[in-house]
N, C-alpha and C positions, 0 to 999 in steps of 0.2 A: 410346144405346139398347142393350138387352141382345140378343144375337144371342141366335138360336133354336137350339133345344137339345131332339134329338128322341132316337134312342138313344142307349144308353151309349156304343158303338162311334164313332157318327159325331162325338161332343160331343167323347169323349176326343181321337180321332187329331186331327180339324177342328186342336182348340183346340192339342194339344203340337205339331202338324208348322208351325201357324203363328207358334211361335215361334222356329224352328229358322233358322239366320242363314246355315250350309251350304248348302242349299240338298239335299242329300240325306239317303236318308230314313239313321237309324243301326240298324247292325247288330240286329237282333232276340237276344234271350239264346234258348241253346240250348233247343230243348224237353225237357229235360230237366235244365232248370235246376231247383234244388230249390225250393222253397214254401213258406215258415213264416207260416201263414196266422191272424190272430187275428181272429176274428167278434166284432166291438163293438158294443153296442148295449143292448136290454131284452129285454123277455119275446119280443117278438119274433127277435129274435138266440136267446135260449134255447128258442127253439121252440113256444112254448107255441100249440095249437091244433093241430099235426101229430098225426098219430094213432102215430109213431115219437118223438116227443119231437127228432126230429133238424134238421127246421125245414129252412130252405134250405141249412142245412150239409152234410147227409147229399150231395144233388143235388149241389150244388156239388164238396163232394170228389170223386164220383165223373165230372163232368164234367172235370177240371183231371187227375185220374190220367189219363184217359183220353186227355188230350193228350202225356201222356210223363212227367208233371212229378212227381220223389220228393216228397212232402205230410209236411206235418206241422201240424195245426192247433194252436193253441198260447190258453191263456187257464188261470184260478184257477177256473174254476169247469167242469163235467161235466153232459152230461146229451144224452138221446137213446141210440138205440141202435147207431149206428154205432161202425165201430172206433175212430174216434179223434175221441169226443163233447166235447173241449176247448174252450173257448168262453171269451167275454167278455162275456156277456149277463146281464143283470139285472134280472128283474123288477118293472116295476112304474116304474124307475127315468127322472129327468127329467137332464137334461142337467148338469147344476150337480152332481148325485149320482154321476153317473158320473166327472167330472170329478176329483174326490181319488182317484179308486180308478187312474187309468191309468200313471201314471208306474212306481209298483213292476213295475207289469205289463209295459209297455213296456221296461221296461229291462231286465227280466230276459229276458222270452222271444226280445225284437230281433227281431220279426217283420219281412217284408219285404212283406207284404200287409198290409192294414188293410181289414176292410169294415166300413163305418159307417151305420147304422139309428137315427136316435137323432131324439127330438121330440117323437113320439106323448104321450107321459106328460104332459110341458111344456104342449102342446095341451091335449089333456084334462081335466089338471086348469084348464086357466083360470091357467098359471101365467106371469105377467110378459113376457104375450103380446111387449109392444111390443117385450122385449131377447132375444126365446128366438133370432131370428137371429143378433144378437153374440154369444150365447153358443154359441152350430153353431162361427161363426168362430173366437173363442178356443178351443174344442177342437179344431178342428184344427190351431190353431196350437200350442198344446201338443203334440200327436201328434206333429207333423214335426218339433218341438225335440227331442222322446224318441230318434224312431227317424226320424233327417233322411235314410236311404240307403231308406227305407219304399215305396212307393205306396197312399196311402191314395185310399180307392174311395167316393165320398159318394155314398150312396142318396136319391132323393125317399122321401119318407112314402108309405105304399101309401092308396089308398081306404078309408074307413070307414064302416060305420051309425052313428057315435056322433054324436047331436046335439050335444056337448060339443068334437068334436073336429072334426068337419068344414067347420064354417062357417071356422075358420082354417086349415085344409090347404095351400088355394092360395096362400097368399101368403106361408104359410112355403117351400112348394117353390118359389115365382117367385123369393126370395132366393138357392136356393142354387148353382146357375148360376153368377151375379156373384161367390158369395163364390170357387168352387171357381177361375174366373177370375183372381180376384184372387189366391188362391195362385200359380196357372201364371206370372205374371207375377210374380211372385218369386222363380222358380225352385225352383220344389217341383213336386216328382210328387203332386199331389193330380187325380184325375179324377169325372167326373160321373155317377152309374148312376142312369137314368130306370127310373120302377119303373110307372109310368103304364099300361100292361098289363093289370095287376091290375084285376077288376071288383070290383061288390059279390059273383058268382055265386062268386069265388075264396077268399073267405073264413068260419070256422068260428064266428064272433061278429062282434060290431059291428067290434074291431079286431084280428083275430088272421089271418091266412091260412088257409086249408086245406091238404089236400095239394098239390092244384092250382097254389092263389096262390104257397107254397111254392116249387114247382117254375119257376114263371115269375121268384120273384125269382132263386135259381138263375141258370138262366139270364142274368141281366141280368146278374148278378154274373159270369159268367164269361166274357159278349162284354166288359163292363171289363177285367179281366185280360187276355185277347189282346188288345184296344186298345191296354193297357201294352206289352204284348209286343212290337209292332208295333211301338210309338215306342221302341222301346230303354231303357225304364223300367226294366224288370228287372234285379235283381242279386242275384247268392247272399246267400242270410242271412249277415248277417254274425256273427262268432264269439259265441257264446250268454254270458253271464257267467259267472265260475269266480273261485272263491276267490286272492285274493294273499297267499301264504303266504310267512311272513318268513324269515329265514337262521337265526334263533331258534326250536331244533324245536318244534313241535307250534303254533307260534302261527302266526296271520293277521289282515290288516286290516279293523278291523272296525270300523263304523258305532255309539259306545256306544246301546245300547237300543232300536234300532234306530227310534231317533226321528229324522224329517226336517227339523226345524226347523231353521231355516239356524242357524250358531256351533256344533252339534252337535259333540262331540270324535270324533275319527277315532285310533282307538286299538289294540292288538294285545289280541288274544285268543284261549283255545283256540278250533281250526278246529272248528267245526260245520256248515260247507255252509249256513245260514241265509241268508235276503234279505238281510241288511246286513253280510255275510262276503261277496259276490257285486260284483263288480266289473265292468267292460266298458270296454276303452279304443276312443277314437273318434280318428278320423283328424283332428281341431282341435286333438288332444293332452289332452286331458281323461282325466280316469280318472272314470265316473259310477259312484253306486251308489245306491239307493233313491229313482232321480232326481234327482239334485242333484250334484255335483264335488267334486271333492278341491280344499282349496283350502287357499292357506297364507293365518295370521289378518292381518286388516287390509292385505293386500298385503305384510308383512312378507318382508326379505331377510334377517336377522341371522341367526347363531347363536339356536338355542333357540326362532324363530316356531312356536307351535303350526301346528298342522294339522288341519282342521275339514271338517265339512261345509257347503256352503253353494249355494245358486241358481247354475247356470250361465251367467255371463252374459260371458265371453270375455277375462277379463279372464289380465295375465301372470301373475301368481301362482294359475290353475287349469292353467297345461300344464304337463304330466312325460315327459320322455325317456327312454327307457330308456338306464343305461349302468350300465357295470359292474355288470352283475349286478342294480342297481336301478333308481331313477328318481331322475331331476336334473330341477331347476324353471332352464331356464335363465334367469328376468330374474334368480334371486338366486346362482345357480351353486349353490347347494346341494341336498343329496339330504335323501330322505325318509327318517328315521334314529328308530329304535328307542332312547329315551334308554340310556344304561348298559347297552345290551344287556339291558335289564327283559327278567324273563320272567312279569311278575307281569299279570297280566290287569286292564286298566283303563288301562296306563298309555298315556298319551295321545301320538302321534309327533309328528317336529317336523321343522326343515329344522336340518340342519347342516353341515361342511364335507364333503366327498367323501371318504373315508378304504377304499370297498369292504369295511368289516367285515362280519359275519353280519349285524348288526344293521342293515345296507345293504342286505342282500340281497332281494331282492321275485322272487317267481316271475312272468315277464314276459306280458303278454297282449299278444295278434294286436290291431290296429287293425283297427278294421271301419268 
C-alpha cells in the first residue's frame, strides 16, 4: 500500500531519514551554500498567467535568498521580470517534448536543484493517458543520469477548470508518490512537492495560477528545498562545463556538428565556446558533452581506436584520467591524442600510446 504523503516537507524528510542505516540525522549544507536552480517544466514553469511574467520563480528566488543561499537560476529560455528570469519552461509542451530538449540543458548548466511541473499538456491534450506516468518516470530517470549529484523536486499537477484535464489529475498525481519512492530507493535525491494548496480561487484561467496560486507553489517549492537541506541532500554546484583546449593553439574538443547521435566523431577544432566545445567531467570518470560520453570506438584498446560520441552507459572505454597533462583510458593504457598534431579542423582524435606531446595535452576539468 502507498504510504500517505501530505507536505513537501513531511513526504521529503519522512521518506530520506527513513532510509538512512546511521541512524543520525547528516550534517545539513551551509546556509549559504550556493543554488543553481533550473525551473523545469511548461507554460507553467514559464509563468504564463502571473501578471510579472515571473511565475513561482520570482517568489521562490526571493524565498531561498532569503535563507542565505548565493542563487543562480539557470535554463535556455527567459522571461518574467525578475533579475535572474532563466528558466526551463515551455509552453504549451507535453512530457515526451520536453524530454529531447533536457540533456544539453542539463549538462551544460549542472544545476544542483531541479523543480519539475510537467503533465498538464499530456492531460489536456488527451494524450497516451495510460503511459503519461512511465513517462514522469523515465524523465526523471533521465534527469538524475544528466546531473546524478542534483536534487530534483517533483511537483503534483495544481487544480484545474479544464474539463479536458481534470477528470485525470488524481491518478496522475496518486502515481507520483510511488514513483518519487521508488527513486529514493535507489539512492537518488528525488523528493515529492504536494502542490494540493492551490484552489480553483488561485488560479488566472482554467489551468494557469494566479499571483496568489503562484505564490503558494513558491512556497511548497521552497519547504522542498529546506527538506533537502535537512536531509543533507545539498551540495555545491558542481563545476559548470568549459572548453577542453588542446596543446595544439587555438584548437579544442569538439563534438563534429554538434550532432548527438551516438558514433558521432569527437574531433579538434577552432575554440568557439559553443554547446559541443563544452565539456564536464564527472566523478565515474566520464568526460560528458551534449549529453552523451567520450567514448573510445567499439571498446577499442589499439593504437589509432577512434574516439566518438556515444550514450553513457559505464562501460571501460568511456573513463579518462587525467595524466600528464591529458587524459588516459585506463582499460587500454592509452591517451586521447590529436593524430599528427593535426591542426586542421575536422580531424577526428584517437587513443594512442602516452608520449605527453602538445597533441596530448587537454586543459584538465574539476570532477563534480
Amino acid at each position: 500500500m502507498r504510504k500517505p504523503w501530505t507536505t513537501a516537507l513531511v513526504a521529503l524528510v519522512a521518506a530520506t531519514l527513513g532510509g538512512l542505516t546511521t541512524g543520525v540525522m547528516p550534517a545539513s549544507a551551509a546556509p549559504d551554500t550556493p543554488l543553481r536552480v533550473m525551473p523545469l517544466g511548461d507554460s507553467i514553469t514559464w509563468g504564463l498567467g502571473s501578471s510579472t511574467g515571473n511565475g513561482y520563480r520570482g517568489p521562490l528566488w526571493s524565498e531561498l535568498a532569503a535563507d542565505g543561499h548565493p542563487l543562480d537560476f539557470v535554463g535556455t529560455v527567459r522571461n518574467g521580470s525578475m533579475s535572474d528570469p532563466d528558466n526551463e519552461g515551455h509552453s504549451g509542451y507535453r512530457i515526451d517534448q520536453i524530454a529531447p530538449l533536457v540533456d544539453a540543458s542539463l549538462v551544460r548548466y549542472r544545476p544542483n536543484i531541479v523543480t519539475l511541473e510537467i503533465g498538464t499538456n499530456d492531460l489536456n491534450e488527451n494524450y497516451q493517458l495510460a503511459t503519461a506516468s512511465a513517462r514522469l518516470k523515465s524523465l526523471i530517470d533521465q534527469i538524475t543520469n544528466d546531473v546524478p549529484d542534483a536534487t530534483v523536486l517533483v511537483a503534483s499537477l495544481i487544480v484545474s477548470t479544464s474539463s479536458s484535464e481534470e477528470p485525470y489529475r488524481a491518478a496522475y498525481n496518486q502515481a507520483i508518490p510511488d514513483i518519487v519512492s521508488s527513486e529514493q530507493a535507489a539512492g537518488k535525491h528525488v523528493g515529492y512537492v504536494d502542490m494540493s494548496t492551490l484552489t480553483v480561487g488561485d488560479l488566472a484561467d482554467a489551468l494557469h495560477p494566479n499571483d496568489a496560486g503562484y505564490q503558494k507553489m513558491a512556497d511548497a517549492f521552497h519547504r522542498g528545498i529546506q527538506a533537502a537541506d535537512s536531509a543533507g541532500w545539498l551540495r555545491s554546484p558542481a563545476p559548470a562545463p568549459a572548453p577542453v583546449r588542446s596543446g595544439v593553439s587555438g584548437k579544442c574538443l569538439d563534438v563534429n556538428g554538434a550532432n548527438t547521435a551516438d558514433g558521432t566523431s569527437v574531433q579538434i577544432w577552432s575554440c568557439g565556446n559553443s554547446a559541443n566545445q563544452l565539456w564536464s567531467a564527472y566523478t565515474d570518470g566520464t568526460l560528458r558533452s551534449m549529453g552523451k560520453c567520450l567514448d573510445a570506438a567499439g571498446q577499442g584498446t589499439v593504437n589509432g581506436t577512434k574516439v566518438q560520441l556515444w550514450g553513457c552507459n559505464g562501460g571501460p572505454n568511456q573513463v579518462w584520467q587525467p595524466y600528464n597533462g591529458g587524459y588516459r583510458n585506463p582499460a587500454s593504457g592509452r591517451c586521447l591524442d590529436d593524430p599528427g598534431y593535426s591542426a586542421t579542423d575536422g580531424t577526428q582524435v584517437q587513443l594512442w600510446d602516452c608520449n605527453a606531446g602538445p597533441n596530448q595535452q587537454w586543459t584538465a576539468l574539476t570532477a563534480g
